[in-house]
VOGU-3710 file (C-alpha; in Angstrom, 3 decimals, decimal comma):
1> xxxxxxxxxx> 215,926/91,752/254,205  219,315/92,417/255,957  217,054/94,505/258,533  214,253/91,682/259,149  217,496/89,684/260,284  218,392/92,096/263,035  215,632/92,692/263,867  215,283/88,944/264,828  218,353/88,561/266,442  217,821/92,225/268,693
11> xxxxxxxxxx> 214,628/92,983/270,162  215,259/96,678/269,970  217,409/97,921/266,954  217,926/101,452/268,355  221,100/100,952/269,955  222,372/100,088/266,461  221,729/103,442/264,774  222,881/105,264/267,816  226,487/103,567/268,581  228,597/105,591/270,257
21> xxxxxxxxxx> 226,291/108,289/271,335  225,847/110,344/274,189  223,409/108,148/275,563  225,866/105,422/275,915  228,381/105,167/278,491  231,838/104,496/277,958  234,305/100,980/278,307  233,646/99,572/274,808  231,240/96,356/274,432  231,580/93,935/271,179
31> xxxxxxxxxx> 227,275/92,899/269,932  228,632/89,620/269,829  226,325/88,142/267,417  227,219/91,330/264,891  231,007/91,505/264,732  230,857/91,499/261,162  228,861/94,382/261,209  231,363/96,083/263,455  228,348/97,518/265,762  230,095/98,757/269,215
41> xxxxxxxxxx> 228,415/99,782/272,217  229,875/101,764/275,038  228,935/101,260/278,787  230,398/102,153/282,100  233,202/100,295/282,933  235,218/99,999/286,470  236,775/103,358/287,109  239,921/101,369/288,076  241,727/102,254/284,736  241,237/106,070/283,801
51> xxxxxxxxxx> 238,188/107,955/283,746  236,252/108,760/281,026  237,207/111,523/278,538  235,080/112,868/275,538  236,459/113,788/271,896  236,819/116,994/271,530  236,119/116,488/267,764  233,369/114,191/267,626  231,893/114,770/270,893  232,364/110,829/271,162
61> xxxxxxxxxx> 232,520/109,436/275,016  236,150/107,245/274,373  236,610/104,080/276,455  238,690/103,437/279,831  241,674/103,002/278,892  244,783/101,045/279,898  248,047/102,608/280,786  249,484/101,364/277,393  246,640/103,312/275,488  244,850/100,489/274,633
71> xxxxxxxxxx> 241,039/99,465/275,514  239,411/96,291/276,359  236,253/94,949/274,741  233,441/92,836/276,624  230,481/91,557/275,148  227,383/93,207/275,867  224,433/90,935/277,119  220,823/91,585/276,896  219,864/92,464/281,021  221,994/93,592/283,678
81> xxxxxxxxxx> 221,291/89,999/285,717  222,609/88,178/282,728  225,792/89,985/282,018  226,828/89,040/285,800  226,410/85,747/285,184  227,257/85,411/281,331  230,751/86,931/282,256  231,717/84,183/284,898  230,615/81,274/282,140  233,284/80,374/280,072
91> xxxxxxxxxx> 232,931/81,406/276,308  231,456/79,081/274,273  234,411/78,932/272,318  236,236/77,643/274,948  233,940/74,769/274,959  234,802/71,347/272,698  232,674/71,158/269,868  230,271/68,023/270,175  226,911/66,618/268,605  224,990/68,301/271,344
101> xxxxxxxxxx> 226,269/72,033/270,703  227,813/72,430/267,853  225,258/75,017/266,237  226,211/76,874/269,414  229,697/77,458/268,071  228,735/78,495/264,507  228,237/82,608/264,227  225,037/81,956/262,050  224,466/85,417/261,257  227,713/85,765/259,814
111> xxxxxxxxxx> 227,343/82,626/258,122  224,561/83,826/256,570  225,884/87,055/255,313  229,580/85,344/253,867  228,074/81,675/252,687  224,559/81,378/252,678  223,385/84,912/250,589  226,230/84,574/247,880  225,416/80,734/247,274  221,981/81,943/246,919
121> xxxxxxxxxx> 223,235/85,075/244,676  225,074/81,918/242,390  221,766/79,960/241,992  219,581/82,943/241,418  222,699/83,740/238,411  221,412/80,609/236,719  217,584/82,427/235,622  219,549/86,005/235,664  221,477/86,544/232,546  224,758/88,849/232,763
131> xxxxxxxxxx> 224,269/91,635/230,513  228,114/93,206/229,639  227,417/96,379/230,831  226,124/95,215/234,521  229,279/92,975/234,002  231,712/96,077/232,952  230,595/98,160/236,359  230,163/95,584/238,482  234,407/94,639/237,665  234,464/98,389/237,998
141> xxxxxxxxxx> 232,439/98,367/241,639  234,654/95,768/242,598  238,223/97,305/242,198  236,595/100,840/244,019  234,881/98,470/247,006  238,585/96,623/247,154  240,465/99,916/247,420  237,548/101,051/250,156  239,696/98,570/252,053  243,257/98,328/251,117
151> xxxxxxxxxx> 243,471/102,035/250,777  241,247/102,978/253,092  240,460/100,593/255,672  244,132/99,485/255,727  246,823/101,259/254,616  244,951/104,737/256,163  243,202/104,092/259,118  244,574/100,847/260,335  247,804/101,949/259,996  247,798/105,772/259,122
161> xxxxxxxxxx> 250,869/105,736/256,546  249,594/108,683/254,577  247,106/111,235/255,229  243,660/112,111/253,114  241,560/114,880/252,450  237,660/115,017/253,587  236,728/114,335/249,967  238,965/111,300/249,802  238,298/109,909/253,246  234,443/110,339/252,558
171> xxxxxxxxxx> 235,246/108,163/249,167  237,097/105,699/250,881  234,428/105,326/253,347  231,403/104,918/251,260  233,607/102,388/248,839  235,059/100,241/252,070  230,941/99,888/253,056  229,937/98,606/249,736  232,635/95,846/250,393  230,079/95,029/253,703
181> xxxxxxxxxx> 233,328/93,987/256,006  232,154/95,747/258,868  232,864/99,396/259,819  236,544/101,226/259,702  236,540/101,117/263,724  236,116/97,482/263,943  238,110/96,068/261,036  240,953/98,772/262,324  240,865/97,508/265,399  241,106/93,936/265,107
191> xxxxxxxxxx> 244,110/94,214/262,056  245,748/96,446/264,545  245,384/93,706/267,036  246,546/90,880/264,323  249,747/93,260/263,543  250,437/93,565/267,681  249,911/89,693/268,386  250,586/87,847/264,896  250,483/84,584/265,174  249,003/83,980/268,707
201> xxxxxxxxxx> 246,365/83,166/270,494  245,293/87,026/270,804  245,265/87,170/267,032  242,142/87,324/265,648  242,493/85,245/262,317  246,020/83,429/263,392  246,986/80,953/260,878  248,363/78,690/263,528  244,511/77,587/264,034  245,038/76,977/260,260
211> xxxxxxxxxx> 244,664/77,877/256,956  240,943/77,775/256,518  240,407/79,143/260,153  242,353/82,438/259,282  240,253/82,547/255,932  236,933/82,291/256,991  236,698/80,144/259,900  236,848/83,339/262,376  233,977/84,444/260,305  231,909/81,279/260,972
221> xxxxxxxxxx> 232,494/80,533/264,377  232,087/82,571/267,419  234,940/84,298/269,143  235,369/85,597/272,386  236,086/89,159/272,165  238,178/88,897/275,524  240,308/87,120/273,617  241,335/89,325/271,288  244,338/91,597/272,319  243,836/95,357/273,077
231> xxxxxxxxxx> 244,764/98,471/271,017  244,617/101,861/270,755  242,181/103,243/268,452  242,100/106,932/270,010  242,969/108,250/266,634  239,914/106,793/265,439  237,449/107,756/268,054  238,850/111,372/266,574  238,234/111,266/263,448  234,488/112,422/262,065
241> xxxxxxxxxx> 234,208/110,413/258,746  235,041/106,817/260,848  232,752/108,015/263,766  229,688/108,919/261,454  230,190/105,963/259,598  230,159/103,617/262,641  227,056/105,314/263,638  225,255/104,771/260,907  227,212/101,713/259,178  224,230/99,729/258,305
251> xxxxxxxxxx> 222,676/102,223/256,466  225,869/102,706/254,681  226,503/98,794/254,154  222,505/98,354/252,868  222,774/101,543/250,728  226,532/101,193/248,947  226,212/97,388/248,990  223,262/96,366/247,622  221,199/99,674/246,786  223,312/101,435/244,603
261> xxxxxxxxxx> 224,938/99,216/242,353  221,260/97,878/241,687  220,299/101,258/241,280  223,207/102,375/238,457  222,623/98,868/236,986  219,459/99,669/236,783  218,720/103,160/235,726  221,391/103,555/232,689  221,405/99,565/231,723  217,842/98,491/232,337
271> xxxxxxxxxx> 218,953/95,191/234,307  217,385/96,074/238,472  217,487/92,432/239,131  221,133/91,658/237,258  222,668/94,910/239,575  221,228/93,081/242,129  222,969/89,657/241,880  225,830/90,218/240,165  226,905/94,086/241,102  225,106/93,247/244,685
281> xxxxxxxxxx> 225,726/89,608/246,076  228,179/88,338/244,133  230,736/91,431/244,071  230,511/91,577/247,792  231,330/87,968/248,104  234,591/87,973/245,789  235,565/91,086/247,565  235,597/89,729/250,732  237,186/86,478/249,941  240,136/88,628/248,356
291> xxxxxxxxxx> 240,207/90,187/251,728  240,175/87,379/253,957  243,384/86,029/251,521  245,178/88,630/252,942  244,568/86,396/256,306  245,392/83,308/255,182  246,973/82,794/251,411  249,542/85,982/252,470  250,347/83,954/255,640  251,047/80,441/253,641
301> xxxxxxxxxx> 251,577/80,779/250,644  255,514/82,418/249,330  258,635/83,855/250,712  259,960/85,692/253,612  262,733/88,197/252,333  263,061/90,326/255,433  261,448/88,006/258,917  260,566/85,063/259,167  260,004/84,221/263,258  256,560/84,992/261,965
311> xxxxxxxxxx> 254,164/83,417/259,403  253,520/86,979/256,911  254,784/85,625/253,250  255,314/87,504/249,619  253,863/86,149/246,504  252,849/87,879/243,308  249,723/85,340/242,860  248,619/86,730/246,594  249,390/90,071/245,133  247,015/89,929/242,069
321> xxxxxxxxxx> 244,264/88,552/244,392  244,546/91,003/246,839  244,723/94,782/244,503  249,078/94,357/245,880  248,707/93,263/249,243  250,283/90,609/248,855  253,820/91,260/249,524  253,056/90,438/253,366  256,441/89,952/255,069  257,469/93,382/254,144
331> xxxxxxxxxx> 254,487/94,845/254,943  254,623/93,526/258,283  258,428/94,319/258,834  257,236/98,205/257,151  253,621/98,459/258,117  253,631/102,446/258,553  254,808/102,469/254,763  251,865/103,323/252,238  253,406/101,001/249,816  253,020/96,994/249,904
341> xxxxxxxxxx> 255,556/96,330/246,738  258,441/98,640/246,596  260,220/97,584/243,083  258,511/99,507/239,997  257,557/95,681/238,057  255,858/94,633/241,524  251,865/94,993/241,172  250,258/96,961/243,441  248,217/99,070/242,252  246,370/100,382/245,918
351> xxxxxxxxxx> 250,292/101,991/245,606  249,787/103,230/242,318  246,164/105,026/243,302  247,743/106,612/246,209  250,731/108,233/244,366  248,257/109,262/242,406  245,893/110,740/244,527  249,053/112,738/246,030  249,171/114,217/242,667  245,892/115,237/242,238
361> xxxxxxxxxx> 246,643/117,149/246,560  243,568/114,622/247,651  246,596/112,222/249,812  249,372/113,546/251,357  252,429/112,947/253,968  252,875/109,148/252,221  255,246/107,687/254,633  258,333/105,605/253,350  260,541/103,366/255,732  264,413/104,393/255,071
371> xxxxxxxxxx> 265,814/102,272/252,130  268,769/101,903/254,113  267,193/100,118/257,047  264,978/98,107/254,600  267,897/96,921/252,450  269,734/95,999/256,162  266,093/93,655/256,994  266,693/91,900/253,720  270,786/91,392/254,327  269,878/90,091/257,970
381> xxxxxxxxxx> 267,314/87,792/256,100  269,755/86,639/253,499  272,688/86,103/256,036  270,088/83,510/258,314  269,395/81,854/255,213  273,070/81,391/254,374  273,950/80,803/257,792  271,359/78,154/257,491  272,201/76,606/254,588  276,257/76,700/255,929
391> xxxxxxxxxx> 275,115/74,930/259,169  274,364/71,429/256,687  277,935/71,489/254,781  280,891/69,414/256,145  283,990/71,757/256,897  286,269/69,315/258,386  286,578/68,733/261,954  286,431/72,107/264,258  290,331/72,937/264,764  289,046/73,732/268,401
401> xxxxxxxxxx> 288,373/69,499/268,471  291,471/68,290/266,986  294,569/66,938/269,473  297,686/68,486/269,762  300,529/66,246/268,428  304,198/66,769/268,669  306,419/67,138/265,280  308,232/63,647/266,310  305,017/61,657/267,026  304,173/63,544/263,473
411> xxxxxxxxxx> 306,870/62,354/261,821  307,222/58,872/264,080  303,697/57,825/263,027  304,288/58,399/258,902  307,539/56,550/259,052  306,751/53,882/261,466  303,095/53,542/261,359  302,910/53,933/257,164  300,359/57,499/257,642  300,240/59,819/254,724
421> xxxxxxxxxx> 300,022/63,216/256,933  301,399/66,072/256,183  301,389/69,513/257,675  300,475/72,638/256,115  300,321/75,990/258,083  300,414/73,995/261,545  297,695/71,305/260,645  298,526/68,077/260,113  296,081/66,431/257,554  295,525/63,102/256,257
431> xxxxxxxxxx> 295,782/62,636/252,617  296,276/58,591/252,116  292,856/58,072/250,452  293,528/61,559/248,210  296,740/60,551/246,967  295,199/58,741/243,589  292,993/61,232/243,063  295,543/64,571/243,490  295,508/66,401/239,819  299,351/67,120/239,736
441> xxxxxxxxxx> 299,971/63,041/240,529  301,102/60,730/243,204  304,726/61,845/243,188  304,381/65,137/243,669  301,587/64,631/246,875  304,021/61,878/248,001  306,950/64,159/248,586  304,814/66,248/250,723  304,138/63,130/253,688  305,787/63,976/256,326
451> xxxxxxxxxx> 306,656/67,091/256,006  305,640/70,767/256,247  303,936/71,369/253,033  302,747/74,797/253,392  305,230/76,666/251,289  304,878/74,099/248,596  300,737/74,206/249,185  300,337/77,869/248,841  302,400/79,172/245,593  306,086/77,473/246,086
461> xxxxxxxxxx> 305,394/74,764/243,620  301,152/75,471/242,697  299,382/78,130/243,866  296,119/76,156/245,243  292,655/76,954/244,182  289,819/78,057/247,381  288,495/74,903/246,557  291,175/72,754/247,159  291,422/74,641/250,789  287,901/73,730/251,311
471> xxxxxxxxxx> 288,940/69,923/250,319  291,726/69,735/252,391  289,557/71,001/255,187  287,821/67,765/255,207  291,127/65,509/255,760  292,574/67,252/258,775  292,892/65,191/261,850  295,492/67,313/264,382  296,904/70,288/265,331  300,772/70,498/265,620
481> xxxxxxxxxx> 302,313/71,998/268,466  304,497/74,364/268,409  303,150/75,369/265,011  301,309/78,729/266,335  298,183/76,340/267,433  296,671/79,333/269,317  296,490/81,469/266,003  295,140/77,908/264,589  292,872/78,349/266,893  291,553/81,938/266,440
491> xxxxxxxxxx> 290,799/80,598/262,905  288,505/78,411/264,258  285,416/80,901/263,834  285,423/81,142/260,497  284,901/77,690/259,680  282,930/76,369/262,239  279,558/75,733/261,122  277,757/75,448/264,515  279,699/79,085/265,051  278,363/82,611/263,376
501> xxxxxxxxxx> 280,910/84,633/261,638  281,690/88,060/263,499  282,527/90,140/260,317  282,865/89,715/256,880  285,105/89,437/254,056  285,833/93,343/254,367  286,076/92,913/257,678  282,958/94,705/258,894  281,006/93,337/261,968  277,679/91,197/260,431
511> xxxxxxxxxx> 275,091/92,034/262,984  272,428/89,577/261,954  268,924/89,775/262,845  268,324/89,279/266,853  271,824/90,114/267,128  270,790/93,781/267,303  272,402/95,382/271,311  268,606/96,535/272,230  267,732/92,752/272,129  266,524/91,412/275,416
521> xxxxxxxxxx> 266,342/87,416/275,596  262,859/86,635/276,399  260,406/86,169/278,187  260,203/90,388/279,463  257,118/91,649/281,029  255,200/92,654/278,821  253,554/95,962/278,329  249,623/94,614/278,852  250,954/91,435/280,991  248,472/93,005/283,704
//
């Protein structure tokens, strides 16, 4: 069945089962009407970038590249004639959606695969009966096909933070195909792409086109692969197990997806047709919408402890979804570190398997980021916040602001004008409308107008509370001269909202986040700005 489809949609299914070989040429095309599938073709690009190299491990001919490293993708057409004139049209995403094309826009063989099959799968359930063992492996299935992808897909290939042995990397493989999201080269590619240009227009599943777009949306409706930012996926092209799977992904995808789960369900437990649906259709479709939360619910949905210039959120509800994924914002801060949770009651269990695959020598070289540096992204974090939240309270007027009086206007303008100022440590503050209120009585706060109260403000009679400092803050109105105004005005930093604080309390310099002295101000040319 999944075949008869592509066969439809490609006169000549060869190329598929021979992607990357040595009969194509290098500069790496997208199938654009297969990107779930992953399916790659290489042709001869413009020799204006580097010239074509082979892997010396896989024998695989590896694309022009740019000077950064990475490669760009163009979509192969069906004759020579109309790729010249398909590549000067403008993308049909490009194009508004109206009456009169909008089944142009919509990726219908994806659609098929991701909506139409599994709503099919759930009305065929209603005459198939779910036996409890079919149900037992087919939860089983599910968790392996999910760790194909967070383990595998992601956390090794996409982002190489540990290292696996043939056995494991076959394993991973063979589960991440039975989870039919397209091969290890394509779905590493485009993450790495959606780590480089989060949030932008070179994203691939940006939640900025919104929340359903970067759940399924990029599924549904055509992309244009030129639009998608470049990477590097050398190490890839390198590696044997990713290679021979690309090669020969749909026979992996057909076989782990729908063949052999039918097949266990249906040699120990009797139930062909139940493996089918519920093993077959309807596992693949719950593990890719667990996937694609990682797109959108993980960019929406919780809190950003270390970064938040970008949408990547943790939540523990993303996290169950997701087999621990879904502690986002530090795995974006951390992404070369093989865990996605890093306190022991956090659930993550693709963490868990890993650690434990170490054990058994299958994983190895599991990278950590330096506590040190992560603790210092979650200060930064927790120093904007408070920054933030300091920005909204009133702390008088800045002592930069206030005028400079002399101590005879001060005193001139309580006896002659009735004020209630008086001055402690140089600032003169108004307390008429506190006098009522003052704690130790009106007496005591009436002796104090004007005069030079600090002595009596700061232990001689009551040794004020920080509180009452903050208070007073609020009632100042001058500065006195004369009264070591410049020193007044050093102070001035510390309680100005719309200033940062330099150091601390100890007295250490804060350097908050985008404070750091390799900060540039933007815009910079950037590395692929060519």
């Amino acid at each position: 069945f999944y075949l008869s489809i592509l066969y439809l949609d490609i006169q000549d299914p060869d190329p598929v089962f021979n992607i990357l070989s040595h009969k194509q040429t290098h500069a790496l095309f997208l199938l654009p009407n297969l990107p779930w599938l992953g399916v790659r073709f290489e042709r001869r690009g413009k020799p204006k970038i580097t010239a074509k190299m082979a892997s010396k491990s896989t024998g695989v001919d590896v694309a022009a590249s740019f000077p950064d490293g990475t490669t760009d993708y163009v979509p192969l057409r069906a004759s020579s004639k109309k790729k010249e004139s398909d590549c000067k049209k403008p993308h049909i995403s490009e194009m508004p959606m109206t009456w009169s094309n909008w089944y142009q826009h919509i990726n219908w063989l994806n659609t098929t695969f991701i909506i139409v099959i599994p709503m099919l799968g759930l009305i065929s359930s209603y005459w198939v009966p779910l036996q409890l063992n079919t149900a037992i492996f087919s939860v089983i299935y599910y968790f392996n096909t999910g760790l194909g992808i967070t383990a595998g897909y992601h956390r090794l290939w996409a982002h190489k933070s540990y290292q696996a042995t043939l056995p494991l990397k076959i394993y991973l493989a063979a589960m991440g195909a039975g989870a039919v999201e397209g091969s290890i080269r394509w779905w590493s590619r485009d993450h790495r792409a959606h780590h480089r240009y989060t949030d932008t227009e070179k994203d691939p599943y940006s939640v900025r086109k919104g929340l359903l777009y970067s759940h399924i949306g990029w599924m549904v409706f055509k992309q244009d692969a030129k639009r998608i930012g470049r990477t590097d996926i050398t190490d890839l092209n390198e590696c044997p197990v990713v290679v021979w799977q690309h090669k020969n992904f749909l026979k992996c995808v057909i076989f782990m997806g729908l063949i052999f789960p039918m097949a266990v369900c249906g040699i120990f437990f009797n139930d062909w047709i139940g493996g089918f649906i519920y093993a077959g259709i309807l596992r693949i479709f719950f593990v890719q919408q667990a996937t694609f939360c990682v797109n959108s619910l993980a960019h929406w949905l919780g809190e950003q402890p270390f970064d938040d210039r970008n949408s990547p959120r943790d939540h523990v509800i993303t996290a169950l979804v997701t087999l621990g994924e879904g502690y986002h914002n530090f795995h974006h801060e951390f992404p070369s570190d093989y865990r996605n949770a890093i306190q022991w009651w956090q659930y993550d269990p693709t963490k868990w398997h890993i650690w434990v695959w170490k054990q058994l020598g299958l994983a190895y070289d599991l990278k950590q980021f330096r506590a040190n540096e992560i603790e210092k992204g979650r200060v930064q974090q927790l120093q904007k916040k408070l920054d933030q939240k300091r920005a909204t309270l009133d702390w008088g007027v800045p002592l930069e602001q206030l005028p400079v009086v002399n101590w005879d206007d001060f005193v001139a303008d309580c006896k002659e004008n009735g004020k209630k100022l008086t001055a402690i440590a140089g600032v003169i503050h108004d307390i008429g409308d506190f006098i009522n209120e003052h704690p130790g009585g009106k007496a005591l706060i009436s002796s104090a107008v004007g005069k030079d109260a600090t002595a009596i403000f700061n232990g001689g009679v009551y040794l004020h509370s920080n509180a009452a400092h903050n208070l007073l803050s609020t009632m100042r109105v001058g500065v006195l001269r004369g009264g070591c105004e410049v020193e007044i005005w050093k102070r001035a930093q510390f309680e100005n909202k719309d200033m940062s604080y330099i150091s601390d309390s100890t007295g250490q310099r804060i350097i908050r986040a985008g404070d750091q002295v390799t900060r540039v101000p933007q815009p910079i040319a950037a590395a692929d700005a060519a």
